[in-house]
Residue frames as qw, qx, qy, qz and C-alpha x, y, z in Angstrom:
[[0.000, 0.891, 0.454, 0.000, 0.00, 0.00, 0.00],
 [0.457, 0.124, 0.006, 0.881, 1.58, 3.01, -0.92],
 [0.127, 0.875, 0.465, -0.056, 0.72, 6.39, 0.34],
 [0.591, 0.349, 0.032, 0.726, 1.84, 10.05, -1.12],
 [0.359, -0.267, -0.311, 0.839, 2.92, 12.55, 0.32],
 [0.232, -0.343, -0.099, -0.905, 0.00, 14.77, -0.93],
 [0.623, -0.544, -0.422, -0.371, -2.83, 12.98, 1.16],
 [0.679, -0.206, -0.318, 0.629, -0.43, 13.67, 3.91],
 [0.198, -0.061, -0.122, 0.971, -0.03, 16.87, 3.50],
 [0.359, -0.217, -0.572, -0.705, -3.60, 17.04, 3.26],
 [0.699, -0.451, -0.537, -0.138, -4.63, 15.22, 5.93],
 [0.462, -0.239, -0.273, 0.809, -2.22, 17.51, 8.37],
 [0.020, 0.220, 0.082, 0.972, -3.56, 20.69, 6.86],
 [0.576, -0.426, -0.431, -0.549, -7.46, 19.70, 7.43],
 [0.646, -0.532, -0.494, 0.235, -7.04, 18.40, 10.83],
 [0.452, -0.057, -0.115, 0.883, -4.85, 21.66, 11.60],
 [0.200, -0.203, -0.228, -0.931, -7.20, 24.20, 10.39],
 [0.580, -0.437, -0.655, -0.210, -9.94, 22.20, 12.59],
 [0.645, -0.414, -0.475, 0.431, -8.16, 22.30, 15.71],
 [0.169, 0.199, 0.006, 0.965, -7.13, 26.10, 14.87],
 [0.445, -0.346, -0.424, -0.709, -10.95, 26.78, 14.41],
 [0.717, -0.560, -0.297, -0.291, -12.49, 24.92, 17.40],
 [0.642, -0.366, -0.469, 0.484, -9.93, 26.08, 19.56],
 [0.032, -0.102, -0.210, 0.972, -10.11, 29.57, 19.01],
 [0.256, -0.364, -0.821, -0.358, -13.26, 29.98, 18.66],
 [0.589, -0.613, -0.526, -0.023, -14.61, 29.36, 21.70],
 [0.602, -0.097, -0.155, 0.777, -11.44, 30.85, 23.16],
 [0.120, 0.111, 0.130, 0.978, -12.30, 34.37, 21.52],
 [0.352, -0.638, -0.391, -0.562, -15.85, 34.27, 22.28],
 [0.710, -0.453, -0.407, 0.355, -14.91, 33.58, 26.16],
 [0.270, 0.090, -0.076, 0.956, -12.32, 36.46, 25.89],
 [0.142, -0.342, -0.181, -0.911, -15.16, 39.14, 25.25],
 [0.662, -0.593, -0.399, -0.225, -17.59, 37.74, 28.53],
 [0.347, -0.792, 0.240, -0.442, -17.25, 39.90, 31.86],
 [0.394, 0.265, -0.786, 0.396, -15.20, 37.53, 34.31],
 [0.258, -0.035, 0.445, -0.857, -17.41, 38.07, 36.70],
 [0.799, 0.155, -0.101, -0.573, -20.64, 36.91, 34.51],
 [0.474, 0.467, -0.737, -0.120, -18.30, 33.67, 33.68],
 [0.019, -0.114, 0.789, -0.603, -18.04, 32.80, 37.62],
 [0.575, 0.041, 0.359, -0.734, -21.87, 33.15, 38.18],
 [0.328, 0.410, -0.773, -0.357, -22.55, 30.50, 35.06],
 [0.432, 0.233, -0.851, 0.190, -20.66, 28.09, 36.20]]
């Protein structure tokens, strides 16, 4: 089974650009919420 070095580099970029995405995200929407409002929440 051979594999090439595009579907590699392919399959690094798409999982990258996921983990970018659903980790900032959430991250940047958190940022912009009072600290205070965050605590109560929870």
């Amino acid at each position: 089974m051979a594999v090439s070095v595009l579907s590699i580099v392919l399959a690094l970029g798409v999982s990258t650009a996921v983990g970018v995405f659903f980790g900032a995200y959430p991250a940047r929407r958190v940022a912009r919420v009072d600290p205070s409002v965050a605590l109560r929440a929870e």
